[in-house]
VOKE-418003 format. One record per atom (N, C-alpha, C, O, CB): residue in three letters; x negated, y, z; chain; residue number from 0. Coordinates in steps of 0.2 Angstrom, whole numbers, always signed. Glycine has a CB too. Example, Ala and Ser with C-alpha at 12.3 -4.5 7.8 and 13.67 -1.06 7.14 Angstrom:
// VOKE-418003
 kedren  east north    up mike balo
    ALA   -66   -28   +39    A    0
    ALA   -62   -22   +39    A    0
    ALA   -66   -16   +39    A    0
    ALA   -71   -17   +42    A    0
    ALA   -57   -22   +45    A    0
    SER   -64   -11   +35    A    1
    SER   -68    -5   +36    A    1
    SER   -64    +0   +39    A    1
    SER   -67    +6   +40    A    1
    SER   -70    -3   +29    A    1
// end
This chain:
// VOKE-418003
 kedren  east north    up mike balo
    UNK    +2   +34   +92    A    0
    UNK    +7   +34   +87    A    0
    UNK    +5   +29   +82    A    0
    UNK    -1   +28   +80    A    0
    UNK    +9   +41   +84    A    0
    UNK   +11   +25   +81    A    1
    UNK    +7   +20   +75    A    1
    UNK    +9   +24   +68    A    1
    UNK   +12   +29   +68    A    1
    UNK   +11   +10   +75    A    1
    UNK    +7   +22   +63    A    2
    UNK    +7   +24   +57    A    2
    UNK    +4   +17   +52    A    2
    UNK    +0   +13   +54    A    2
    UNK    +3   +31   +56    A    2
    UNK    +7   +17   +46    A    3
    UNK    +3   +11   +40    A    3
    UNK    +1   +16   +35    A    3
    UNK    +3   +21   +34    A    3
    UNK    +9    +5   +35    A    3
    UNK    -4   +12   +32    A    4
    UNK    -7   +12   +27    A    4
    UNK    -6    +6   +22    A    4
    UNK    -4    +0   +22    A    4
    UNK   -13   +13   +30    A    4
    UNK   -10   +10   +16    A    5
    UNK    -9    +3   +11    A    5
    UNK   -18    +3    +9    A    5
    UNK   -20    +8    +8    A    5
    UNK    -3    +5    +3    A    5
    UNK   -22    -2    +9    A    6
    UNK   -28    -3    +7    A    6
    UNK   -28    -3    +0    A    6
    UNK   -26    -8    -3    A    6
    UNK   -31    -8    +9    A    6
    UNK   -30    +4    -2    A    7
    UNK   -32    +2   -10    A    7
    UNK   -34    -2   -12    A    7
    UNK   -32    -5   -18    A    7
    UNK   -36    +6   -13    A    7
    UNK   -41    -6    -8    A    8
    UNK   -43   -12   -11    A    8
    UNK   -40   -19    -9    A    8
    UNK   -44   -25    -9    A    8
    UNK   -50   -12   -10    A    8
    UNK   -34   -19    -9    A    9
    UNK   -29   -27    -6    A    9
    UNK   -23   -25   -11    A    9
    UNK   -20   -30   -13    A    9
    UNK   -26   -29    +5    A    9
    UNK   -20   -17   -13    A   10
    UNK   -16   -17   -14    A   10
    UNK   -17   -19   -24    A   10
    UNK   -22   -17   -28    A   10
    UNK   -12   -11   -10    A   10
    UNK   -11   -24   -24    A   11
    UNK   -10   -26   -33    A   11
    UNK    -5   -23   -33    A   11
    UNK    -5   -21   -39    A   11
    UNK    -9   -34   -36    A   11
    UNK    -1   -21   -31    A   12
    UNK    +5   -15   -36    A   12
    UNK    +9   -20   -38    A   12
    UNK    +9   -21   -44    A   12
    UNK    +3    -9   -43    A   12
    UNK   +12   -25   -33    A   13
    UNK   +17   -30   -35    A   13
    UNK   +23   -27   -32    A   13
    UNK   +28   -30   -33    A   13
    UNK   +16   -37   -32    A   13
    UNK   +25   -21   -29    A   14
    UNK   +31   -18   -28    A   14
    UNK   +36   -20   -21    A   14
    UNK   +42   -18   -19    A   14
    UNK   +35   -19   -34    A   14
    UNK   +32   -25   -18    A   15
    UNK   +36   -28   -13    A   15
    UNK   +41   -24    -6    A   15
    UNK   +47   -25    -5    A   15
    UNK   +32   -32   -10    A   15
    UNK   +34   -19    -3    A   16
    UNK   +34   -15    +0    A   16
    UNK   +39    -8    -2    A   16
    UNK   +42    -5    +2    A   16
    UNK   +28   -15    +0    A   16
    UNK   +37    -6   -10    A   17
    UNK   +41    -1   -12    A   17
    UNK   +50    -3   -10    A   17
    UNK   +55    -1    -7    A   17
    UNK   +38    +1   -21    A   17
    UNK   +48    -7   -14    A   18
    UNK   +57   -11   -14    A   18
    UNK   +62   -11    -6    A   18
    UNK   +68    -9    -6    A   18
    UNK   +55   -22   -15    A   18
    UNK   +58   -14    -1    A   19
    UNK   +59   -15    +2    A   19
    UNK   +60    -9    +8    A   19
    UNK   +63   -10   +14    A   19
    UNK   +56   -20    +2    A   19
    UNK   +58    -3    +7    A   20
    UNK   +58    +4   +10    A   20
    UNK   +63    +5   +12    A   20
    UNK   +67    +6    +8    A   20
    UNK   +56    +9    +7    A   20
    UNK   +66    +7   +20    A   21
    UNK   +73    +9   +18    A   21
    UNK   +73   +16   +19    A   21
    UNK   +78   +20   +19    A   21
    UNK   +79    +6   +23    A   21
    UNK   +67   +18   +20    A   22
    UNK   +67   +25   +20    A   22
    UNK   +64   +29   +11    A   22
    UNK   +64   +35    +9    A   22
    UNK   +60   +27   +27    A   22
    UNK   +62   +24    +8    A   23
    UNK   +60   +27    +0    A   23
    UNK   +54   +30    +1    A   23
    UNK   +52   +35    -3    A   23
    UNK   +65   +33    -4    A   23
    UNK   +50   +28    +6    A   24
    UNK   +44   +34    +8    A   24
    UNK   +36   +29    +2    A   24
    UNK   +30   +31    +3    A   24
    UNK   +43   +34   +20    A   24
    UNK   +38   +25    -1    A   25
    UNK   +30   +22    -4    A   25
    UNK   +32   +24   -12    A   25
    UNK   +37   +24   -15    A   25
    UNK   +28   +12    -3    A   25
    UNK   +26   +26   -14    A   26
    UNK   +27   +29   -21    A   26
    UNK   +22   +21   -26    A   26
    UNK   +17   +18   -23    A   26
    UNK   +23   +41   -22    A   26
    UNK   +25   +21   -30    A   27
    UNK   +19   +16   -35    A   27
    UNK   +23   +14   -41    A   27
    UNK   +28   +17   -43    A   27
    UNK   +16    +8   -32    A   27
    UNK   +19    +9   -45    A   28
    UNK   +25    +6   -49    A   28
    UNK   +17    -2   -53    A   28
    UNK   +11    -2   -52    A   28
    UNK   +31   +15   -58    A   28
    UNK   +22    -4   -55    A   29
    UNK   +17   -10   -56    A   29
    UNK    +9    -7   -61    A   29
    UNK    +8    -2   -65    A   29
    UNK   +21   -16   -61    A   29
    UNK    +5   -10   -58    A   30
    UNK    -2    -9   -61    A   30
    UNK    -4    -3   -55    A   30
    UNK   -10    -2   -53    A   30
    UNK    -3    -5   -71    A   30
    UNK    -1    -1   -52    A   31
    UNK    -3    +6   -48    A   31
    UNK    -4    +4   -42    A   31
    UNK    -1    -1   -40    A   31
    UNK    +3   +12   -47    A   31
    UNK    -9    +7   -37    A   32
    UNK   -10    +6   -30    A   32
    UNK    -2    +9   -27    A   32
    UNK    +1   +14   -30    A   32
    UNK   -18   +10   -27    A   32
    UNK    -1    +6   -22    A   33
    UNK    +4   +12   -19    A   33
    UNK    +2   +15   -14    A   33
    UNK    -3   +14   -11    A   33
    UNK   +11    +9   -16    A   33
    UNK    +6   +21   -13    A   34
    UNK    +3   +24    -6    A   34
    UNK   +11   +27    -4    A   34
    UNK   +15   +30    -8    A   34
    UNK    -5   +31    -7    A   34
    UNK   +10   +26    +5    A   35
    UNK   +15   +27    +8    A   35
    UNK   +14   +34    +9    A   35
    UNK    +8   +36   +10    A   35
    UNK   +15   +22   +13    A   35
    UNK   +19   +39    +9    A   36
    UNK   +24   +45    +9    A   36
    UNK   +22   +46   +17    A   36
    UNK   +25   +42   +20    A   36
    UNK   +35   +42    +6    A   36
    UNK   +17   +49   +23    A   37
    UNK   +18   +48   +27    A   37
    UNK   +25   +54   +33    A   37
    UNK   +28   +53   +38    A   37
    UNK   +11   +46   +28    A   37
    UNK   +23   +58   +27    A   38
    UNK   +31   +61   +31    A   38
    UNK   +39   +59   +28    A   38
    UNK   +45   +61   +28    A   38
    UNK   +30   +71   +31    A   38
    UNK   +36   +56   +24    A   39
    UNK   +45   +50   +24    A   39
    UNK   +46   +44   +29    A   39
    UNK   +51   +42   +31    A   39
    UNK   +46   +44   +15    A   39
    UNK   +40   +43   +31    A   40
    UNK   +39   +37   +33    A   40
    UNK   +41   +36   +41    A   40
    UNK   +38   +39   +45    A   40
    UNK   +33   +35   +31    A   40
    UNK   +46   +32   +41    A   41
    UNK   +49   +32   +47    A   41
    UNK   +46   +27   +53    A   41
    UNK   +48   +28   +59    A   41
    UNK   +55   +29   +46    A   41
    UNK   +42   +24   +51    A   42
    UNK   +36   +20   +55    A   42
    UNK   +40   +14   +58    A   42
    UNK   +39   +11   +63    A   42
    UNK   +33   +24   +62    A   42
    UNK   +46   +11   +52    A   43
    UNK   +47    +6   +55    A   43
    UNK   +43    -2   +55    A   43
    UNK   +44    -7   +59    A   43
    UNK   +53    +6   +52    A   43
    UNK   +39    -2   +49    A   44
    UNK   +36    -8   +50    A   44
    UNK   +35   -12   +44    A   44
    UNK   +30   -14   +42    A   44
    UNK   +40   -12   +55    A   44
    UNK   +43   -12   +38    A   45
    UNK   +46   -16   +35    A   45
    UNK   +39   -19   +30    A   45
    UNK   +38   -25   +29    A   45
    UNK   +53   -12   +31    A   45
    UNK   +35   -13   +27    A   46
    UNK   +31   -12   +23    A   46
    UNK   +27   -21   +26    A   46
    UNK   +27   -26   +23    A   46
    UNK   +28    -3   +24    A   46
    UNK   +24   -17   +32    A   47
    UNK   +20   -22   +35    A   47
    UNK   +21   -29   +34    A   47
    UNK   +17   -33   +33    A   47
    UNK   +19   -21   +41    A   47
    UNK   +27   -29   +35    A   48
    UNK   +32   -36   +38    A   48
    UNK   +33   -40   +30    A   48
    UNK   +32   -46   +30    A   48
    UNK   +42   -32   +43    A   48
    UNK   +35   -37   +24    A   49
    UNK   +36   -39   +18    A   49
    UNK   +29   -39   +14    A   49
    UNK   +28   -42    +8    A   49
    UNK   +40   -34   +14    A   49
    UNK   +25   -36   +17    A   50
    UNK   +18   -37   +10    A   50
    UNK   +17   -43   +10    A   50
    UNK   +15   -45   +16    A   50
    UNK   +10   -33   +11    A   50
    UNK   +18   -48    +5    A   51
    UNK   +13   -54    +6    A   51
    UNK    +6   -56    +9    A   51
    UNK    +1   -53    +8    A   51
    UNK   +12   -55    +1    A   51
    UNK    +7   -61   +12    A   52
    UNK    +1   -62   +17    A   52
    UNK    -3   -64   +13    A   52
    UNK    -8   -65   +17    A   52
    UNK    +0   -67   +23    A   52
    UNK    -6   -66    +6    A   53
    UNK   -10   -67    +2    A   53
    UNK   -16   -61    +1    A   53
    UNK   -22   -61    +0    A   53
    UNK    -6   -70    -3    A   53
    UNK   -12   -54    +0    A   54
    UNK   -14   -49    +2    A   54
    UNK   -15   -43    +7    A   54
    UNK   -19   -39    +7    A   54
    UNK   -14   -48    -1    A   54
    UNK   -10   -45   +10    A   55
    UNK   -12   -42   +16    A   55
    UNK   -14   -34   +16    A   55
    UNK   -20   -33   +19    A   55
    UNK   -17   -45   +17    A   55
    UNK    -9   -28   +12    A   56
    UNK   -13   -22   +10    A   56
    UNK    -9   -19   +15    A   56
    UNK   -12   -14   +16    A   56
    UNK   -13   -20    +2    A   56
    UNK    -3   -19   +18    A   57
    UNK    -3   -14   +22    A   57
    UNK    -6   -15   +30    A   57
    UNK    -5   -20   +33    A   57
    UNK    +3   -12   +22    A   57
    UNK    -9   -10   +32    A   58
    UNK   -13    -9   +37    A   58
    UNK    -9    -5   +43    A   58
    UNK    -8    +1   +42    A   58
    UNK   -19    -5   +35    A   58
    UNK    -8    -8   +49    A   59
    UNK    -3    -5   +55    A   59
    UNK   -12    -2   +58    A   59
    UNK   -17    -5   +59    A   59
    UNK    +3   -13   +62    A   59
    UNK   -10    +8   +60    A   60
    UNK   -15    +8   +62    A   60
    UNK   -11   +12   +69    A   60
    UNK    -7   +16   +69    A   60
    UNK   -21   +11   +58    A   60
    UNK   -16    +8   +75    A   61
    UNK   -12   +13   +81    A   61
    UNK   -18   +20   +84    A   61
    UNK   -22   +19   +88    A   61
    UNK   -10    +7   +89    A   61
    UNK   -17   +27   +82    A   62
    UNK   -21   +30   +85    A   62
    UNK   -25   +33   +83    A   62
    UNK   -26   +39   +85    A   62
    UNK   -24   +27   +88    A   62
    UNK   -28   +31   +77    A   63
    UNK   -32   +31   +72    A   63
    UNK   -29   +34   +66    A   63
    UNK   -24   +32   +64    A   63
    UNK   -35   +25   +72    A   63
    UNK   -32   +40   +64    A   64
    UNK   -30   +45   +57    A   64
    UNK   -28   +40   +52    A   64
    UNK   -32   +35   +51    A   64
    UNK   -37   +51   +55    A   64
    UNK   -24   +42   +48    A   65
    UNK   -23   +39   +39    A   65
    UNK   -28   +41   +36    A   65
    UNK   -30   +47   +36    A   65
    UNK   -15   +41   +34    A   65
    UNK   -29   +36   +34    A   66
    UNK   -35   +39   +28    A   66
    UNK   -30   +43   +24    A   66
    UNK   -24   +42   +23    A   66
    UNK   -41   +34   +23    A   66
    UNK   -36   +48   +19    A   67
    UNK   -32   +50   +13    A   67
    UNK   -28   +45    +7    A   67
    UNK   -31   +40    +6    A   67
    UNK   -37   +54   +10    A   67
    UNK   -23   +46    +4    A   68
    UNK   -23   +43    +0    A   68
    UNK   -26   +43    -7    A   68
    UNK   -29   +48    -8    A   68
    UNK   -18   +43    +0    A   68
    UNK   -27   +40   -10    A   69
    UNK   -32   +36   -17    A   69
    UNK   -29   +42   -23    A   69
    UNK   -23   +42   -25    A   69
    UNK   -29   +25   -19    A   69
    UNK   -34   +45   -25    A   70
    UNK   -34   +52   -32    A   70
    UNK   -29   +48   -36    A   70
    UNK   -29   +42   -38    A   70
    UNK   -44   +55   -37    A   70
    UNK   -24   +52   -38    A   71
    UNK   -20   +48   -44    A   71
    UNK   -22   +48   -50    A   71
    UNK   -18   +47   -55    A   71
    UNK   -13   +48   -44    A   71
    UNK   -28   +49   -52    A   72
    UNK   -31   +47   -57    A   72
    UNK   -36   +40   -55    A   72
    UNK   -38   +36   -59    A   72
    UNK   -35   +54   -59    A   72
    UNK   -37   +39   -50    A   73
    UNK   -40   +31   -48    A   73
    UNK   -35   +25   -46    A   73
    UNK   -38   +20   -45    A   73
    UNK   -44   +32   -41    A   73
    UNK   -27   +27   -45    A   74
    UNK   -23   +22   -46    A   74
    UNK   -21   +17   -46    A   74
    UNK   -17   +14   -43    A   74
    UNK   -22   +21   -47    A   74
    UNK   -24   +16   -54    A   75
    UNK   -23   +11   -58    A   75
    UNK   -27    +4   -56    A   75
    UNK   -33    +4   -54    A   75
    UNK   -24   +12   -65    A   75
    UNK   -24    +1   -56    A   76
    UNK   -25    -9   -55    A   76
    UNK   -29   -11   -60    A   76
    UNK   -28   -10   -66    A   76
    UNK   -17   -15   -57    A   76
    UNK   -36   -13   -58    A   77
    UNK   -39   -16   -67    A   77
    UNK   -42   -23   -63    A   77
    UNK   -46   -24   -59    A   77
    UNK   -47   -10   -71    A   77
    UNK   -38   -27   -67    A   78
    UNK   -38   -34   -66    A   78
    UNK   -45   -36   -65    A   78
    UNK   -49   -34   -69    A   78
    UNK   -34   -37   -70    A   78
    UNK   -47   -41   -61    A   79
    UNK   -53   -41   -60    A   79
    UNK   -55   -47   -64    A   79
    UNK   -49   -50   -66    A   79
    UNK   -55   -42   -53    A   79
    UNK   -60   -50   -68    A   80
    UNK   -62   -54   -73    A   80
    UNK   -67   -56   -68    A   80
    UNK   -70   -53   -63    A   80
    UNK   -64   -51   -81    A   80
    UNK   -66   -65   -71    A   81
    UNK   -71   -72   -68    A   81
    UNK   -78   -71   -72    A   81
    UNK   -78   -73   -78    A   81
    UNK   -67   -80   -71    A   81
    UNK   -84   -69   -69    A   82
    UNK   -90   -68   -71    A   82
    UNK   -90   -74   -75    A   82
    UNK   -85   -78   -73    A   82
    UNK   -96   -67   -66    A   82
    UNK   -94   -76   -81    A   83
    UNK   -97   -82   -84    A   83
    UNK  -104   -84   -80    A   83
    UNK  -106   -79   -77    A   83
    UNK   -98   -81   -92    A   83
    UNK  -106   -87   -80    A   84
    UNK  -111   -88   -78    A   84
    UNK  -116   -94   -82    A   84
    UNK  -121   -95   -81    A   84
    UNK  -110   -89   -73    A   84
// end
């Protein structure tokens, strides 16, 4: 059975995916990781198909368990900063 996932570590919480749900199954809101709803989730794809290929956060997995989703006290987006050197 396929199922998606969102990589906590690709997803920025730009809303593309949430937006684009026609099932309403991804919960987030900007700054936030999202995570997909997986008994809302109709396994159509859309999610996959709309995330920007620059990030690349949702994950088509065939077979293989969803991981758990990300403690929502760990969430939040913290923008990554350019080391000085």
């Amino acid at each position: 059975m396929i199922s998606f996932y969102i990589d906590p570590d690709r997803c920025t919480g730009c809303g593309t995916c949430r937006k684009q749900c026609p099932a309403d199954a991804i919960n987030g809101d900007k700054n936030l990781i999202h995570i997909i709803d997986q008994d809302k989730c109709t396994r159509c794809g859309t999610c996959f198909e709309v995330c920007p290929p620059k990030f690349s956060s949702v994950v088509k997995l065939s077979g293989d368990p969803v991981p758990d989703p990300v403690p929502e006290e760990e969430r939040t987006i913290r923008k990554k900063t350019k080391e000085k050197g």
